[in-house]
TORDO-59308 format. One line per 3 residues: their letters; for each residue x, y, z of N, C-alpha, C. Coordinates in pm, 1 decimal. Example, Ala and Ser with C-alpha at 12.3 -4.5 7.8 and 13.67 -1.06 7.14 Angstrom:
BEGIN
AS	1319.0,-569.0,780.0,1230.0,-450.0,780.0,1320.0,-330.0,780.0; 1285.0,-225.0,708.0,1367.0,-106.0,714.0,1290.0,3.0,787.0 .
This chain:
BEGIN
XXX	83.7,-117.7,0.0,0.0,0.0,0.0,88.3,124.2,0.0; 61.3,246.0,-56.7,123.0,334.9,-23.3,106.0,409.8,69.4; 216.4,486.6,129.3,206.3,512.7,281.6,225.3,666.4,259.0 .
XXX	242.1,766.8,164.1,218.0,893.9,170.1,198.3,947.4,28.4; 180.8,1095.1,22.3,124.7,1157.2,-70.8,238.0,1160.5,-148.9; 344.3,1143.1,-137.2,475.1,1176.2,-212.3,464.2,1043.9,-269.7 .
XXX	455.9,954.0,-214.3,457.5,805.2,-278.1,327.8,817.0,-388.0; 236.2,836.7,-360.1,93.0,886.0,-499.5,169.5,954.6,-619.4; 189.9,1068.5,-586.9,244.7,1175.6,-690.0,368.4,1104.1,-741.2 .
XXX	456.9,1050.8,-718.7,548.8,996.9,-778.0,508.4,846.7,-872.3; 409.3,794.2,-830.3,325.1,673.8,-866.1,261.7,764.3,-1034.1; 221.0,855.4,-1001.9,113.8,858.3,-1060.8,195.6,960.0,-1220.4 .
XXX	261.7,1012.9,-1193.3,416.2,1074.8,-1247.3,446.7,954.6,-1354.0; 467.6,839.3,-1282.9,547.9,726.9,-1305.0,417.1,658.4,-1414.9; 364.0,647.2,-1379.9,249.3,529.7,-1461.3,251.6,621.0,-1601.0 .
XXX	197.8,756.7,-1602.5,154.5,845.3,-1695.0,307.4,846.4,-1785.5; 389.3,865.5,-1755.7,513.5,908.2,-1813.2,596.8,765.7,-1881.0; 590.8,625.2,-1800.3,564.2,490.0,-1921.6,450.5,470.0,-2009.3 .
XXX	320.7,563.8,-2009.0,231.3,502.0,-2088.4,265.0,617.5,-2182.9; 333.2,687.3,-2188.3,312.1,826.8,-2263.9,426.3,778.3,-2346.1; 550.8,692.9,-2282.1,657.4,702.3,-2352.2,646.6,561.3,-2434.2 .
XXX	531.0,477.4,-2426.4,515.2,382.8,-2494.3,368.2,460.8,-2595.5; 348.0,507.5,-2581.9,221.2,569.4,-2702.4,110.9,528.2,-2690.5; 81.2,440.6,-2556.4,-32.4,374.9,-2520.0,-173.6,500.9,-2470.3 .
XXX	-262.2,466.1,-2479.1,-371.0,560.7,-2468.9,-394.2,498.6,-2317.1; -466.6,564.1,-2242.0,-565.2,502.8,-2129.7,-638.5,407.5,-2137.7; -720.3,416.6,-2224.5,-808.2,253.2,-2299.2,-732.8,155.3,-2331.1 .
XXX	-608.8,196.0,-2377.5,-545.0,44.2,-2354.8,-479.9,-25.1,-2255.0; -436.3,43.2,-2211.2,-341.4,34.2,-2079.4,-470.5,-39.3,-1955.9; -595.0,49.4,-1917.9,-659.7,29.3,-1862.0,-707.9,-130.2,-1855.3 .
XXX	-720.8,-150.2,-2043.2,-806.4,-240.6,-2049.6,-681.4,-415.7,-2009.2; -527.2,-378.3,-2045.6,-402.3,-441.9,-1978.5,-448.6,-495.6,-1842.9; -475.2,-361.0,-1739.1,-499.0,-383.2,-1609.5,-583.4,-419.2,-1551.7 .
XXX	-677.5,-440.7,-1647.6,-810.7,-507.2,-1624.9,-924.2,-431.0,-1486.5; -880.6,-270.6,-1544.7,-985.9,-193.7,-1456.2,-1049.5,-77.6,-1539.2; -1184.6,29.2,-1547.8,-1206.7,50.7,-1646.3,-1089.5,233.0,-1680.4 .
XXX	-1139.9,258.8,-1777.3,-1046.9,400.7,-1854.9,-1091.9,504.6,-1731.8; -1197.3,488.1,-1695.1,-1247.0,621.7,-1595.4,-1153.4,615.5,-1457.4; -1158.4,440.0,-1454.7,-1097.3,421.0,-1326.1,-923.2,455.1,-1325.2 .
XXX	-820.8,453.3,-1441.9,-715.2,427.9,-1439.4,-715.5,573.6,-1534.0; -816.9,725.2,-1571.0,-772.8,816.9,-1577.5,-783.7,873.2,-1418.8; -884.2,892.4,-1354.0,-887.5,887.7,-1206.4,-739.7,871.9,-1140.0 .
XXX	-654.0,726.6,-1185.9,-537.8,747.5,-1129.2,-428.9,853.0,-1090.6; -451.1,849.2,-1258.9,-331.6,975.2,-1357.5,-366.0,1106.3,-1302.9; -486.4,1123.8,-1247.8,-589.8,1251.5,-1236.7,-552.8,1328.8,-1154.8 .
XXX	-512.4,1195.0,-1023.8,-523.0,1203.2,-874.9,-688.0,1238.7,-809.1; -768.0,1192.2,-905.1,-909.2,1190.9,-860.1,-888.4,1027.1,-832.1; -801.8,982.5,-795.3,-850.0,866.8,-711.6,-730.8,780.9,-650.2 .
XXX	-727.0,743.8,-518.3,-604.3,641.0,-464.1,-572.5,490.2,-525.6; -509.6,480.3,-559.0,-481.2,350.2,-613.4,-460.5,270.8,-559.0; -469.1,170.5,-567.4,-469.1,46.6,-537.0,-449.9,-43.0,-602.1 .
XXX	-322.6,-78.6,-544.9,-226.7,-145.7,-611.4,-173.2,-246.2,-542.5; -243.4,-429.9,-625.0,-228.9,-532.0,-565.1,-65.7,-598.4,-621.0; -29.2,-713.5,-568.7,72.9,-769.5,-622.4,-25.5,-853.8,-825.5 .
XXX	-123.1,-861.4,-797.5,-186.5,-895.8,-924.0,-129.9,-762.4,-1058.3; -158.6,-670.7,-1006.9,-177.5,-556.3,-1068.6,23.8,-516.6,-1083.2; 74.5,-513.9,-1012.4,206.5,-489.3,-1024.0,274.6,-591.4,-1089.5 .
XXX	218.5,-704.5,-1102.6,274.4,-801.1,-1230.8,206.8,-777.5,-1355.8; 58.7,-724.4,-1325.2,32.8,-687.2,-1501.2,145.1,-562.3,-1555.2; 141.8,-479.5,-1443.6,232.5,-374.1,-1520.6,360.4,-370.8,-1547.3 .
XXX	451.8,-445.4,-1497.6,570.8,-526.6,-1487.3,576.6,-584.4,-1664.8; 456.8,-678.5,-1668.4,446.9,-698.5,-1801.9,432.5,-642.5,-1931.5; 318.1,-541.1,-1926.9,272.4,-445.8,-1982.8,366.1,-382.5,-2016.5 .
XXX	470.8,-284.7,-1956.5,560.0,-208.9,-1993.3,718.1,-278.5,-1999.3; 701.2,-429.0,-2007.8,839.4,-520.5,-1998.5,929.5,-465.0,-1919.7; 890.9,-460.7,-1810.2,998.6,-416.9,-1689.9,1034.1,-467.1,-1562.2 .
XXX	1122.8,-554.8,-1559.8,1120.1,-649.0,-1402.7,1063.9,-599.0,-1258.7; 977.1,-667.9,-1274.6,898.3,-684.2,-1118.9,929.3,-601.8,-1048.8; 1071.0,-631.8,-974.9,1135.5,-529.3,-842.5,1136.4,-392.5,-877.1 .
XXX	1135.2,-402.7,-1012.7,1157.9,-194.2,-1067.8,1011.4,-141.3,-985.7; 892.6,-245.3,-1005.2,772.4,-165.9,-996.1,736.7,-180.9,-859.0; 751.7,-279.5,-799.2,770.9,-319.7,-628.0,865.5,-167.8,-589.5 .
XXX	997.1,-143.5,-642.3,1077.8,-66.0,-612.5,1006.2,83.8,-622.1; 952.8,124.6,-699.4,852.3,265.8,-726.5,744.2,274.9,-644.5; 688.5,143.6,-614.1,574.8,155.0,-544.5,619.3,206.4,-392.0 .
XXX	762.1,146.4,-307.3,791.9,203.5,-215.3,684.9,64.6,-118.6; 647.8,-49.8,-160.4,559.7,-131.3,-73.9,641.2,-245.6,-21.5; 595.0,-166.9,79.6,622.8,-244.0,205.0,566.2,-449.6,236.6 .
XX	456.8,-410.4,194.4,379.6,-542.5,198.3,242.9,-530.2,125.6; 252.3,-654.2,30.7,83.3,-630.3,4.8,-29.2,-685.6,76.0 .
Protein backbone atom coordinates (compact mmCIF):
# COMPACT_ATOMS: atom_id res chain seq x y z
CA UNK A 1 0.00 0.00 0.00
CA UNK A 2 1.23 3.35 -0.23
CA UNK A 3 2.06 5.13 2.82
CA UNK A 4 2.18 8.94 1.70
CA UNK A 5 1.25 11.57 -0.71
CA UNK A 6 4.75 11.76 -2.12
CA UNK A 7 4.57 8.05 -2.78
CA UNK A 8 0.93 8.86 -4.99
CA UNK A 9 2.45 11.76 -6.90
CA UNK A 10 5.49 9.97 -7.78
CA UNK A 11 3.25 6.74 -8.66
CA UNK A 12 1.14 8.58 -10.61
CA UNK A 13 4.16 10.75 -12.47
CA UNK A 14 5.48 7.27 -13.05
CA UNK A 15 2.49 5.30 -14.61
CA UNK A 16 1.55 8.45 -16.95
CA UNK A 17 5.13 9.08 -18.13
CA UNK A 18 5.64 4.90 -19.22
CA UNK A 19 2.31 5.02 -20.88
CA UNK A 20 3.12 8.27 -22.64
CA UNK A 21 6.57 7.02 -23.52
CA UNK A 22 5.15 3.83 -24.94
CA UNK A 23 2.21 5.69 -27.02
CA UNK A 24 -0.32 3.75 -25.20
CA UNK A 25 -3.71 5.61 -24.69
CA UNK A 26 -5.65 5.03 -21.30
CA UNK A 27 -8.08 2.53 -22.99
CA UNK A 28 -5.45 0.44 -23.55
CA UNK A 29 -3.41 0.34 -20.79
CA UNK A 30 -6.60 0.29 -18.62
CA UNK A 31 -8.06 -2.41 -20.50
CA UNK A 32 -4.02 -4.42 -19.78
CA UNK A 33 -4.99 -3.83 -16.09
CA UNK A 34 -8.11 -5.07 -16.25
CA UNK A 35 -9.86 -1.94 -14.56
CA UNK A 36 -12.07 0.51 -16.46
CA UNK A 37 -10.47 4.01 -18.55
CA UNK A 38 -12.47 6.22 -15.95
CA UNK A 39 -10.97 4.21 -13.26
CA UNK A 40 -7.15 4.28 -14.39
CA UNK A 41 -7.73 8.17 -15.78
CA UNK A 42 -8.88 8.88 -12.06
CA UNK A 43 -5.38 7.48 -11.29
CA UNK A 44 -3.32 9.75 -13.57
CA UNK A 45 -5.90 12.51 -12.37
CA UNK A 46 -5.23 12.03 -8.75
CA UNK A 47 -9.09 11.91 -8.60
CA UNK A 48 -8.50 8.67 -7.12
CA UNK A 49 -6.04 6.41 -4.64
CA UNK A 50 -4.81 3.50 -6.13
CA UNK A 51 -4.69 0.47 -5.37
CA UNK A 52 -2.27 -1.46 -6.11
CA UNK A 53 -2.29 -5.32 -5.65
CA UNK A 54 0.73 -7.69 -6.22
CA UNK A 55 -1.87 -8.96 -9.24
CA UNK A 56 -1.77 -5.56 -10.69
CA UNK A 57 2.06 -4.89 -10.24
CA UNK A 58 2.74 -8.01 -12.31
CA UNK A 59 0.33 -6.87 -15.01
CA UNK A 60 2.33 -3.74 -15.21
CA UNK A 61 5.71 -5.27 -14.87
CA UNK A 62 4.47 -6.98 -18.02
CA UNK A 63 2.72 -4.46 -19.83
CA UNK A 64 5.60 -2.09 -19.93
CA UNK A 65 8.39 -5.21 -19.99
CA UNK A 66 9.99 -4.17 -16.90
CA UNK A 67 11.20 -6.49 -14.03
CA UNK A 68 8.98 -6.84 -11.19
CA UNK A 69 11.35 -5.29 -8.42
CA UNK A 70 11.58 -1.94 -10.68
CA UNK A 71 7.72 -1.66 -9.96
CA UNK A 72 7.71 -3.20 -6.28
CA UNK A 73 10.78 -0.66 -6.12
CA UNK A 74 8.52 2.66 -7.26
CA UNK A 75 5.75 1.55 -5.44
CA UNK A 76 7.92 2.04 -2.15
CA UNK A 77 5.60 -1.31 -0.74
CA UNK A 78 6.23 -2.44 2.05
CA UNK A 79 3.80 -5.42 1.98
CA UNK A 80 0.83 -6.30 0.05
Amino acid sequence: MLHNVEEVIRLREWLKQLRDNKGFTQQYVSEKLGVTRQYYQQIETEERMPKITMDMICKISRLYSIELHLVAEMENLKKI
